[in-house]
C-alpha positions as CSV (number, residue, x, y, z in Angstrom):
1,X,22.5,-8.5,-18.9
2,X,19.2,-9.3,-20.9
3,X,16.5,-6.6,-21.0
4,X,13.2,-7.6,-22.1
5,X,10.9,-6.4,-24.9
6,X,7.4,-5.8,-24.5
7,X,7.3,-7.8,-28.0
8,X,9.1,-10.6,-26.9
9,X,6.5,-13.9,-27.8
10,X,8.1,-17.4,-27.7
11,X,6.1,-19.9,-29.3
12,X,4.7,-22.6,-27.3
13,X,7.1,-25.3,-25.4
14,X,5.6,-29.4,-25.9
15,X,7.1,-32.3,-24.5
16,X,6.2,-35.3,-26.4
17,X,6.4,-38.9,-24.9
18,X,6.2,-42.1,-26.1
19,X,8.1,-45.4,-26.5
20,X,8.4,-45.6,-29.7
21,X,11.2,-43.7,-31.6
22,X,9.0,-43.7,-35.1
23,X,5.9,-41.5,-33.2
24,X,8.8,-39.2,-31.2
25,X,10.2,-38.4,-34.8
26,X,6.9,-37.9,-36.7
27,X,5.5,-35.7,-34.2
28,X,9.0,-33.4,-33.7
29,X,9.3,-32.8,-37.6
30,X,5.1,-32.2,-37.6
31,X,5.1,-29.7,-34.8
32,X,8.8,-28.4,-35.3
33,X,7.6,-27.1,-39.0
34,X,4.8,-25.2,-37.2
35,X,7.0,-23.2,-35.2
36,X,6.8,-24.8,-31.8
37,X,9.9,-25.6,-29.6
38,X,10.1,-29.5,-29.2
39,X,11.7,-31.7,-26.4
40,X,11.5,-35.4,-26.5
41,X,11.1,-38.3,-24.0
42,X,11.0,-41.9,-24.7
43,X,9.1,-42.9,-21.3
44,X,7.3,-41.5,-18.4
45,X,10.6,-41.3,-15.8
46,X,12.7,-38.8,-18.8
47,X,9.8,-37.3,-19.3
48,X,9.5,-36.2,-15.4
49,X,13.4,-35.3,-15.0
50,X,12.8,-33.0,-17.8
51,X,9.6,-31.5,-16.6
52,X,11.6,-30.9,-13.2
53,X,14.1,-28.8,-14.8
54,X,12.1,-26.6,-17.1
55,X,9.2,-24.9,-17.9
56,X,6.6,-26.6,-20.7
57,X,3.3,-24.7,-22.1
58,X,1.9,-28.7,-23.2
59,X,2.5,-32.1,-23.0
60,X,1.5,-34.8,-25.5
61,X,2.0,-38.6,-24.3
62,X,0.9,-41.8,-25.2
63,X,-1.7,-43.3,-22.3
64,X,-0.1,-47.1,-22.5
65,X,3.6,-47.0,-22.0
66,X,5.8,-49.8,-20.3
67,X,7.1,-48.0,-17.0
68,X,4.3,-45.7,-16.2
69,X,1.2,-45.0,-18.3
70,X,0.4,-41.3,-19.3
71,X,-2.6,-40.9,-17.2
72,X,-0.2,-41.1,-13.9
73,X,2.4,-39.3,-15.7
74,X,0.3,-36.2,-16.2
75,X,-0.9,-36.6,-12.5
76,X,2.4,-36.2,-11.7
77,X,3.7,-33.7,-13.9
78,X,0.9,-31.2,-13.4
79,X,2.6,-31.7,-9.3
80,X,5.8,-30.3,-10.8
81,X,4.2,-27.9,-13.0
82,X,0.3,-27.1,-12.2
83,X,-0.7,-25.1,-15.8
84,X,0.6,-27.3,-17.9
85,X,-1.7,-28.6,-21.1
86,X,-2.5,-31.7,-22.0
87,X,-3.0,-33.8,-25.0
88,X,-3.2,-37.6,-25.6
89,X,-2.3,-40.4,-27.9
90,X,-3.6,-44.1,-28.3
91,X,-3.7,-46.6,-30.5
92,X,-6.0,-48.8,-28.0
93,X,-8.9,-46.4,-27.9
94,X,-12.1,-47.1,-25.1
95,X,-14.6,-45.1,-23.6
96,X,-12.7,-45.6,-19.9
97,X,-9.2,-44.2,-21.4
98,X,-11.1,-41.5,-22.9
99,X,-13.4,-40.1,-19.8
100,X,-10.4,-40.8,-17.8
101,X,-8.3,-38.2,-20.2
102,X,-11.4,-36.0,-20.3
103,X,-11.2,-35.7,-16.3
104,X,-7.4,-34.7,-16.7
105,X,-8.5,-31.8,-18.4
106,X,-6.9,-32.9,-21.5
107,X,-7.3,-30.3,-25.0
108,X,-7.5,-33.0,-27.1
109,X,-7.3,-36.8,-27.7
110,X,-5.7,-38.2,-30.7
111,X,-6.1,-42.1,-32.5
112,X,-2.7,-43.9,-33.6
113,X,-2.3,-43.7,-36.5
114,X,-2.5,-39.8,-37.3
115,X,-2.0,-37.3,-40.5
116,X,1.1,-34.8,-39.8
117,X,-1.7,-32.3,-40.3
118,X,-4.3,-33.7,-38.0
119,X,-1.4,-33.6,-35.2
120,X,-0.5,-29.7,-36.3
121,X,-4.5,-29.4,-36.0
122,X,-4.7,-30.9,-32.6
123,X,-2.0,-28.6,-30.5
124,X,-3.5,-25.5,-32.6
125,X,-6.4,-25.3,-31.3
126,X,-4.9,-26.7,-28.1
127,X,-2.7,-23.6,-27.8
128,X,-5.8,-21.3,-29.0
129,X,-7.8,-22.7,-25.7
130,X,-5.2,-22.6,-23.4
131,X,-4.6,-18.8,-24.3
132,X,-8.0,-18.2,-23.7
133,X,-8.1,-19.9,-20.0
134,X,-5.0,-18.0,-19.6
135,X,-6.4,-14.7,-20.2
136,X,-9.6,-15.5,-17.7
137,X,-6.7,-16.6,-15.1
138,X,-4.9,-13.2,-16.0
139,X,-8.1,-11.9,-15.2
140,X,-8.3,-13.2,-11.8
141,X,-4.8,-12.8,-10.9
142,X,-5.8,-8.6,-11.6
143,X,-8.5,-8.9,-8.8
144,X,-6.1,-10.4,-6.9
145,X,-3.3,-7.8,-7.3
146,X,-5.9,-5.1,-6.4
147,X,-6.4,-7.0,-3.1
148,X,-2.7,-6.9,-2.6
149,X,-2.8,-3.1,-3.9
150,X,-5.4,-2.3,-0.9
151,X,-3.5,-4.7,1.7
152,X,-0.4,-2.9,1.3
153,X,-1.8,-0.2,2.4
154,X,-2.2,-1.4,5.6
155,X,0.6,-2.8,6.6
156,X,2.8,-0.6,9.0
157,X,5.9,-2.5,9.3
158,X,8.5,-2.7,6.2
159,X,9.3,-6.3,6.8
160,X,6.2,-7.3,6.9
161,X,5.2,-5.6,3.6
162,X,8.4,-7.5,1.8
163,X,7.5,-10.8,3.0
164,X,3.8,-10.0,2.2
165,X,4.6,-9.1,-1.8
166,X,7.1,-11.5,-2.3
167,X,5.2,-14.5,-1.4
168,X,2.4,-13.3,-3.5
169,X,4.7,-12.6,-6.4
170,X,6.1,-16.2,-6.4
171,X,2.6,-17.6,-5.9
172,X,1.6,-15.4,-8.9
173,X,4.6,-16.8,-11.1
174,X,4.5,-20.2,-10.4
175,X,8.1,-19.9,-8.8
176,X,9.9,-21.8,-5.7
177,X,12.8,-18.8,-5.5
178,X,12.9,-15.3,-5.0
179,X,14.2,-12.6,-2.9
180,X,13.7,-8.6,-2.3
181,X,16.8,-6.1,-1.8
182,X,15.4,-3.3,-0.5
183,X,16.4,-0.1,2.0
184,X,16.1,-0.5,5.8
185,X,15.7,2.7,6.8
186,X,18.9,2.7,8.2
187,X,21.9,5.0,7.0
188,X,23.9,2.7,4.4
189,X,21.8,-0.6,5.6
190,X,20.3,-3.0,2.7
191,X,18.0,-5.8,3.6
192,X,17.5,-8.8,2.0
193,X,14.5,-11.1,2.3
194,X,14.5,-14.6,0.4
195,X,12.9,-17.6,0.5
196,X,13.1,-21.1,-1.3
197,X,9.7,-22.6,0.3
198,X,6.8,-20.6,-0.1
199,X,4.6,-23.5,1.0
200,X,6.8,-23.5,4.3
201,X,6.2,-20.1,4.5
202,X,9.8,-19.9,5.2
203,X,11.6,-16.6,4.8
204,X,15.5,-16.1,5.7
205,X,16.0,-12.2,6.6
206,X,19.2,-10.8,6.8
207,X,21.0,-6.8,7.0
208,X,24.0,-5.6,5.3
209,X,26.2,-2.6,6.0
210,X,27.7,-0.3,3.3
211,X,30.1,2.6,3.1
212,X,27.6,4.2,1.0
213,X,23.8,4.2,0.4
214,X,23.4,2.1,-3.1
215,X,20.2,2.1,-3.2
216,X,18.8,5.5,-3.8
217,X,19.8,6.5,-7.1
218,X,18.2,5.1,-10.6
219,X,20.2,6.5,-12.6
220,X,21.5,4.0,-14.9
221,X,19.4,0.7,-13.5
222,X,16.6,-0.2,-16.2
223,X,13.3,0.8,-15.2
224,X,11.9,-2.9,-16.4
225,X,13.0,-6.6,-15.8
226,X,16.5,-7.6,-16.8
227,X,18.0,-10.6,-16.7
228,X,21.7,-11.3,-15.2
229,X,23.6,-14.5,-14.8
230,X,26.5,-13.0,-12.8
231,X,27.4,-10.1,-10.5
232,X,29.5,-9.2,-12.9
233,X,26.6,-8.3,-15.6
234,X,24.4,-6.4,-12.7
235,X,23.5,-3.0,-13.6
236,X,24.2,-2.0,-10.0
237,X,27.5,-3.4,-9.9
238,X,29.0,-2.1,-13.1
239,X,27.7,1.5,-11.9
240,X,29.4,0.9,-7.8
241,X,32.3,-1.9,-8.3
242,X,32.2,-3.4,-4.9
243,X,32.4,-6.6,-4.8
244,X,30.5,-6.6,-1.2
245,X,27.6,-6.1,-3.6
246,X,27.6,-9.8,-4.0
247,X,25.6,-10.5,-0.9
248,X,22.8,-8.5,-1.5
249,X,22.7,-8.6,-5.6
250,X,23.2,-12.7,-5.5
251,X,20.9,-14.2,-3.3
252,X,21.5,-17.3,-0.8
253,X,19.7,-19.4,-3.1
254,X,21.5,-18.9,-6.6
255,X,23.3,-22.1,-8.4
256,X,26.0,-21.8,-11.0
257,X,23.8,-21.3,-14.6
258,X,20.9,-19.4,-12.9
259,X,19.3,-16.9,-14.6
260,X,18.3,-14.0,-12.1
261,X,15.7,-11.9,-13.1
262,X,15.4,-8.8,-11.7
263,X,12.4,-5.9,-11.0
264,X,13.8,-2.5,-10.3
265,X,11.2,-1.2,-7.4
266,X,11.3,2.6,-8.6
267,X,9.4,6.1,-7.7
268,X,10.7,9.0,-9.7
269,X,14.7,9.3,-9.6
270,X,14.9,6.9,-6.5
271,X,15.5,3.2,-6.5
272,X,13.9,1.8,-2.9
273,X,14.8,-2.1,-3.9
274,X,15.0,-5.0,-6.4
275,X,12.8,-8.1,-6.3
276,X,14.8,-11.2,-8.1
277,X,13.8,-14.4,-9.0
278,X,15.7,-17.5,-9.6
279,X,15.0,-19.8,-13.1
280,X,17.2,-22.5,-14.1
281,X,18.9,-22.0,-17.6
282,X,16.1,-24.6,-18.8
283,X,13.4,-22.9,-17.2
284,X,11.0,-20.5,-19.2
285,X,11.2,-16.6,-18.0
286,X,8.0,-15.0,-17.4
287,X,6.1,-13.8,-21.0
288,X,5.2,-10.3,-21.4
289,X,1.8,-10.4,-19.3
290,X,3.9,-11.6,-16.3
291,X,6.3,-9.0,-17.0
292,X,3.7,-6.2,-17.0
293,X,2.0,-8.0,-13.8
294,X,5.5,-8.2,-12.1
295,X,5.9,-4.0,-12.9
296,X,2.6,-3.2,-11.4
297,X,3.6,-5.1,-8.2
298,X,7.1,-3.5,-7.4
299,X,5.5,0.1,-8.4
300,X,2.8,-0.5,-5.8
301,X,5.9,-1.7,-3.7
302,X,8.1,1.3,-4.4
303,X,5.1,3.5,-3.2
304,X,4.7,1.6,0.1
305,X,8.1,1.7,1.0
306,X,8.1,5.5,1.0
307,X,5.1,5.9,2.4
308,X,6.7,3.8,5.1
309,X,10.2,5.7,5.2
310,X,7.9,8.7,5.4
311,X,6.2,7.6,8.1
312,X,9.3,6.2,10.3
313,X,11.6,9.0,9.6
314,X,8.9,11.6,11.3
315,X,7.9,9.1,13.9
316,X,12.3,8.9,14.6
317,X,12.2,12.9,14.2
318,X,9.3,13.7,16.6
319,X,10.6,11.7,18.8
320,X,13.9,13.3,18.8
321,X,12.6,16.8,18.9
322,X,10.2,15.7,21.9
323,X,12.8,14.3,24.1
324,X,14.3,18.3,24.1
325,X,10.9,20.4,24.2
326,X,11.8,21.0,28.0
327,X,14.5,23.4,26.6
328,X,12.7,25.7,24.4
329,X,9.2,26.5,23.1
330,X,10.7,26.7,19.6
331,X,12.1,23.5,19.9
332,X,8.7,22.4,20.4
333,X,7.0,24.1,17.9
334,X,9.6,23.0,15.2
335,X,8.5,19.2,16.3
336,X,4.7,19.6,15.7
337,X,5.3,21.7,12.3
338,X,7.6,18.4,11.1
339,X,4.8,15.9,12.7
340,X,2.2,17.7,11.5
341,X,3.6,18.0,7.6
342,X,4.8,14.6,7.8
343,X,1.5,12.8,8.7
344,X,-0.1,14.8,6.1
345,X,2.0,13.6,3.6
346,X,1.8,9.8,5.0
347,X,-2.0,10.8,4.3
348,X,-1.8,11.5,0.9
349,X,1.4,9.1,0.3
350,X,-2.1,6.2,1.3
351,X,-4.9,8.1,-1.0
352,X,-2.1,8.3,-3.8
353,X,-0.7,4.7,-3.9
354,X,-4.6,3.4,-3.9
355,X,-5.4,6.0,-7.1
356,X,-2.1,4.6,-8.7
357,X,-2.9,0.4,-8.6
358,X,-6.5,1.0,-9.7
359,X,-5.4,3.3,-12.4
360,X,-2.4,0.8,-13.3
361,X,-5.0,-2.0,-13.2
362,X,-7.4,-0.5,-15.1
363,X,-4.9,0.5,-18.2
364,X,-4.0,-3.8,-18.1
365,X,-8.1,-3.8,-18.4
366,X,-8.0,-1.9,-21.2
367,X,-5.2,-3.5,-22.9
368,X,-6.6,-7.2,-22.5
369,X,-10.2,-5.2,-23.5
370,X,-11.6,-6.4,-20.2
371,X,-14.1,-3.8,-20.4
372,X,-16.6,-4.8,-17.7
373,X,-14.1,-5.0,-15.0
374,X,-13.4,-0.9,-15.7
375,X,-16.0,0.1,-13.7
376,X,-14.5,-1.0,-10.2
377,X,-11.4,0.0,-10.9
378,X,-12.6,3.3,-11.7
379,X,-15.1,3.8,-8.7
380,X,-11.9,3.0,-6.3
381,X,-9.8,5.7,-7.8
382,X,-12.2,8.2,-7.7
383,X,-13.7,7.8,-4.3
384,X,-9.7,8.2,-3.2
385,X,-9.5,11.6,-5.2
386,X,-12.6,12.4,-3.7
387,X,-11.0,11.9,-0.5
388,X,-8.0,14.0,-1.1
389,X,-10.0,16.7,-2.1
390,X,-11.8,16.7,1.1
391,X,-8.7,16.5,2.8
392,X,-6.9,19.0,1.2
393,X,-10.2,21.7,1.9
394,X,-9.6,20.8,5.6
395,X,-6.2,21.9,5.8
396,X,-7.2,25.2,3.8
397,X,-9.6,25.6,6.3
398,X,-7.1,25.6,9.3
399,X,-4.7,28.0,7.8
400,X,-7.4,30.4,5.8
401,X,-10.8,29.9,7.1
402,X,-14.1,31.9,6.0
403,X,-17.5,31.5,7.4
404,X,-20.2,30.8,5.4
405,X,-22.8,32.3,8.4
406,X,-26.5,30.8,9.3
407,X,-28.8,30.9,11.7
408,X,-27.4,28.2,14.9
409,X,-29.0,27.4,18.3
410,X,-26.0,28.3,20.3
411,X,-27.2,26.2,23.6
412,X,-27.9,22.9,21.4
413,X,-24.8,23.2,19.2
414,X,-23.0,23.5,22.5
415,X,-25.2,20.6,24.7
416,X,-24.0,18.6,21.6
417,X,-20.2,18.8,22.1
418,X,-20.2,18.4,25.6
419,X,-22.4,15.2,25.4
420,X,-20.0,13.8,22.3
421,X,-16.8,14.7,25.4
422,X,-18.0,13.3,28.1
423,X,-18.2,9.7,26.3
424,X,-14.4,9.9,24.9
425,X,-11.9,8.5,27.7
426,X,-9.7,11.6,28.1
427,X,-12.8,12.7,29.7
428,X,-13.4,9.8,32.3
429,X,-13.5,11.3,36.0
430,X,-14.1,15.1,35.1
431,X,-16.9,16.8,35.4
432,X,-18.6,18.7,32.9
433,X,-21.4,21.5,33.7
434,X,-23.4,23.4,31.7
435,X,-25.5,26.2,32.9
436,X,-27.3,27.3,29.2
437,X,-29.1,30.7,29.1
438,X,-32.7,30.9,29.8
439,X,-33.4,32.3,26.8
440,X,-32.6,30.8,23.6
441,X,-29.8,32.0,22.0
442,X,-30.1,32.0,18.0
443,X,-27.4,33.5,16.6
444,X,-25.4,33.9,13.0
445,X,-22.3,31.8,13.1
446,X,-20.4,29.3,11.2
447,X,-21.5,26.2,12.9
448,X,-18.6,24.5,11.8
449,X,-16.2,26.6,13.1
450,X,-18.3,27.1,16.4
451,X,-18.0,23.4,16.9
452,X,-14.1,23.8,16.3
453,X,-13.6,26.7,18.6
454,X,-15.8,25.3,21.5
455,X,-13.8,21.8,21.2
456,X,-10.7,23.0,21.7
457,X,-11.6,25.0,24.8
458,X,-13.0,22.5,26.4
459,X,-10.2,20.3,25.4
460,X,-7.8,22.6,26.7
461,X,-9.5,22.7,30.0
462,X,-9.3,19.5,30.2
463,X,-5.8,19.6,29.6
464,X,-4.8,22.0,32.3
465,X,-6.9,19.6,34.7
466,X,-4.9,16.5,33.9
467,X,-1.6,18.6,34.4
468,X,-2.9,19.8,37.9
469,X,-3.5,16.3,39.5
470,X,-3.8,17.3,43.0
471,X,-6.8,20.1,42.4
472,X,-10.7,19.2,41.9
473,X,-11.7,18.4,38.0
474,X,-14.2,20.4,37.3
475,X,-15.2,21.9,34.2
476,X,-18.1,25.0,33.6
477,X,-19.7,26.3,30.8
478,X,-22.1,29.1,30.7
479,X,-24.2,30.7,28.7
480,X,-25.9,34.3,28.4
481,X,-27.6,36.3,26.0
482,X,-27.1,40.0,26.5
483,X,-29.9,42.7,27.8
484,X,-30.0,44.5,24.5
485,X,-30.6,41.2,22.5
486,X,-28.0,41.9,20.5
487,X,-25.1,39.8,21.8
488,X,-24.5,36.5,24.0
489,X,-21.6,35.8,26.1
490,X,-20.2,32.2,26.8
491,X,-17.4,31.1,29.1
492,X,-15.0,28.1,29.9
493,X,-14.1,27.6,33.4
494,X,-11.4,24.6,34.3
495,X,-10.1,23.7,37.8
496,X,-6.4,23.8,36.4
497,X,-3.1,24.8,37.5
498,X,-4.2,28.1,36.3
499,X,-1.9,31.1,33.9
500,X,1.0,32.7,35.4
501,X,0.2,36.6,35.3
502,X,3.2,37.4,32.8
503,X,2.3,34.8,30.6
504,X,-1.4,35.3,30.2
505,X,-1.2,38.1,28.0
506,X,0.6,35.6,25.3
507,X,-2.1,33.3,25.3
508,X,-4.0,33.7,21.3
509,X,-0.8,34.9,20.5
510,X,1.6,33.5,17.9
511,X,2.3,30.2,18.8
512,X,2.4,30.1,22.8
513,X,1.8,27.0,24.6
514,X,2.0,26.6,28.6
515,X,1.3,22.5,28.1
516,X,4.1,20.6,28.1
517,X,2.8,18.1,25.0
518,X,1.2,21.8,23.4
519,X,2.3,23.2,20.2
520,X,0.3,26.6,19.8
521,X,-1.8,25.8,17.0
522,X,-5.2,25.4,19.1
523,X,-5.0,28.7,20.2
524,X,-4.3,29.8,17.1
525,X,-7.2,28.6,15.4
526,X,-9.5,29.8,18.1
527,X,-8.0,33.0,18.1
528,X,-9.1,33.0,13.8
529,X,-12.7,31.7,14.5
530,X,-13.4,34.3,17.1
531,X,-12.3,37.0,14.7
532,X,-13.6,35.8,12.3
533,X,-16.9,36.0,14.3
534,X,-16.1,39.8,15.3
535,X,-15.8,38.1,18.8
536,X,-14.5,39.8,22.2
537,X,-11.6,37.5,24.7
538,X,-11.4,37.8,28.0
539,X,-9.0,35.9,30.1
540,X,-9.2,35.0,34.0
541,X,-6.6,33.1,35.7
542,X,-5.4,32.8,39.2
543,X,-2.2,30.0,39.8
544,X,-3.1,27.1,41.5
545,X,-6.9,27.6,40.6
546,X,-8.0,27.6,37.6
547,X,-8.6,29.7,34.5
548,X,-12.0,31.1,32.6
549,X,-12.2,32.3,29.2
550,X,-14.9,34.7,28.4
551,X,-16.2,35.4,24.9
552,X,-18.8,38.0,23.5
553,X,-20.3,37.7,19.9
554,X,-22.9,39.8,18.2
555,X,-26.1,37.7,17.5
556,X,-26.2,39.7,14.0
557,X,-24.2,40.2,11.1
558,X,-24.7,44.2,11.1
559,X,-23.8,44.3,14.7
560,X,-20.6,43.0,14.4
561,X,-17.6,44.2,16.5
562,X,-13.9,44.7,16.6
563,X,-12.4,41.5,17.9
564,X,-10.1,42.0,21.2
565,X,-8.4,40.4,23.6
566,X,-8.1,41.3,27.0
């Protein structure tokens, strides 16, 4: 097995062409003495074999050669390999050959004869430009990664994210061959996505079962890209020693001589997958900006798939637990609880993977002292921790809330909620009525919570309405403020199946559902606002009828109450 160093920095790869063996030899002793790797080809058709087999940084042809001139041949090497550089060399100089080099988009064009040094010259400062167009394409490949970043997020199904990120990984590299191992979700069960035509947008998927769950476990895999030839070199395999390894860990594609190099997909301890791509032992592996680009993309991957897992493996437990809440109310409960933790997690799995790629981008930024691109990357990870702050105050509002207490118009707040209802389908073909007070009822509240408690009531009625097909679907509010001024009354009234007698004195309480999708927790919250509000519960219900909650507040702070429930 090969690791990679971050140092690793291989000179630049030329091809030289020409016809005549004295100009081949000059220019391999010239350019070999500066340090470059050299390959030779003494006419257009060697030249394009060679190309076809490995990776080259430049060429530098002769434009007249017997079988094919080098105009043609760089028109059809660049099909083989799109980035490669270009210079030129005549000895039957014009101004056609040289705007016809110029629209190649060749570095630089050289006169037969030439000085050693004027040749060394030449591919200098043709390597110096080309690193500098690299470095603006590096640039635009990082916007392009923080699209990919943001799409992943979106995408629901794990085979679809796979396919996604390794097309746009092999895009990225320049590469024809590549494949993902990653976990299906199933106990044991590796998948294994590959594809040999990108432009066919071909992929080959395929599922493999183990006595044993491979991937999960790090420990001992490197946590950058490494290089195998084998199965026997794999990391994986020299930890497991199965041989049935072999159809996940050497993909469809690979020849004999291939070097496979490989991109652990790791969060924390666990190992969710490996991307691998195929290169020919000619072929150049990817330098140490693709390497770094190639890390950022299977982290972001990593954080996708368990956000996925996360996501299915609540979705599969809900389920579960739903298909035997008929049994018990516990049951129940224990269902919601796991949905409810679950989702929040999937929540800020999303909010958590976005903060990560922009942070991750932003560090490449800084390292290629990109500093104007900062900013974005910046804004985008701090409007997602913005986010997660919110989020994370609205879940310490449902378990610990405290009103912060103003002045609201109780009739408007509620004529609000009941306008916002009846426009939401759940709503279509009830009726709502509200019968407000005739005086104005201003009264010190938390209007947020207000809005909360209000919402569910009427949602529950609603509820008990749709689980009472056969009765009218009717829905009353009404509103009162008391005689001495100094309290206001409000009630809910549904057309429901109404509250057995023995049951209606657990309603508030604990968590006690008589829904058969409820879990407890409205109530709950309700049952916090109101006594929060120093509030007074009063609860009317007659089977096969309906049901009517009753509450009394104090209009002022200093006439607050003991809250009950009776």
């Amino acid at each position: 097995m090969t690791k990679f160093s971050e140092n690793d920095v291989k000179p630049a790869k030329i091809i030289v062409v020409d016809d005549e063996e004295i100009v081949l030899s000059l220019c391999r002793d010239a350019l070999e003495d500066a340090g470059y790797q050299i390959e030779l080809a003494s006419g257009s058709k060697e030249a394009l074999e060679k190309i076809g087999r490995e990776y080259f940084d430049f060429i530098l042809t002769d434009i007249r050669m017997p079988d094919m001139d080098g105009l043609e041949l760089v028109k059809k090497a660049r099909e083989k390999n799109p980035s490669l550089g270009v210079i030129f060399m005549t000895g039957y100089a014009n101004l056609n050959t040289a705007k016809d080099a110029i629209k190649e988009g060749a570095y630089d064009y050289i006169m037969k004869p030439f000085e050693l040094t004027e040749i060394r010259q030449a591919v200098k400062n043709a390597v110096s430009k080309k690193q500098k167009d690299t470095e603006k394409t590096l640039s635009t490949e990082l916007t392009r990664l923080s699209d990919l970043n943001q799409l992943m997020y979106t995408v629901g199904d794990r085979n679809s994210l796979i396919r996604l990120s390794l097309g746009f990984v092999l895009m990225q590299c320049k590469s024809s061959r590549g494949s993902i191992v990653f976990r299906t979700g199933e106990v044991n069960q590796i998948g294994l996505i590959s594809t040999t035509s990108l432009s066919a947008n071909s992929f080959d998927e395929s599922a493999y079962d183990f006595d044993k769950d491979y991937l999960g476990d790090a420990s001992g895999i490197s946590d950058g890209p490494f290089v195998v030839k084998s199965l026997a070199e794999h990391p994986l395999f020299i930890k497991e020693r199965d041989d049935s390894l072999a159809t996940v860990l050497v993909p469809p594609w690979f020849r004999d001589g291939d070097h496979l190099l490989n991109i652990p997909m790791v969060l924390g301890r666990k190992l969710y997958g490996l991307l691998i791509l195929g290169f020919t032992a000619e072929s150049e592996l990817p330098g140490e900006n693709d390497r770094k680009f190639l890390n950022i993309t299977t982290s972001q991957m990593a954080i996708s798939l368990e956000n996925i897992s996360l996501l299915e493996e609540t979705t599969n437990a809900y389920k579960r637990l739903k298909d035997l809440q008929g049994q018990t109310i516990q049951l129940e409960k224990m269902a919601t609880k796991g949905q409810m933790s679950a989702e929040i997690g999937h929540e800020l799995n999303n909010f958590l993977g976005v903060v990560m790629g922009n942070l991750s981008l932003m560090e490449r930024h800084l390292k290629n002292k990109n500093y104007d691109e900062l900013e974005k990357y910046l804004k985008a990870a701090l409007i997602n921790l913005d986010k997660i702050s919110k989020f994370s105050k609205d879940l310490m509002d449902f378990s610990g809330m405290t009103a912060a207490f103003e002045s609201c118009d109780m009739n408007t707040l509620i004529g609000d909620i009941i306008d916002y209802l009846k426009s939401q389908k759940s709503f279509e073909n009830i009726s709502i009525t509200f019968d407000n007070s005739t005086l104005a009822i201003f009264a010190e509240a938390d209007q947020g919570q207000m809005q909360q408690l209000f919402y569910n009531l009427i949602n529950n009625a609603a509820d008990a309405i749709r689980e009472n097909p056969d009765g009218p679907r009717e829905i009353k509010i009404v509103t009162n403020r008391g005689a001495d001024s100094a309290s206001y009354s409000l009630s809910v009234s549904d057309t429901g199946g109404g509250i057995p007698p023995d049951l209606k004195d657990m309603l508030f309480q604990k968590q006690f559902t008589t829904k058969k999708t409820g879990h407890g927790f409205g109530l709950l919250v309700c049952r916090r606002i109101i006594e929060n509000h120093h509030g007074q519960i009063k609860i009317d219900s007659t089977p096969g009828r309906g049901t009517t909650i009753s509450l009394t507040f104090p209009i002022s702070i200093k006439n607050r109450a003991k809250a009950a429930v009776c």
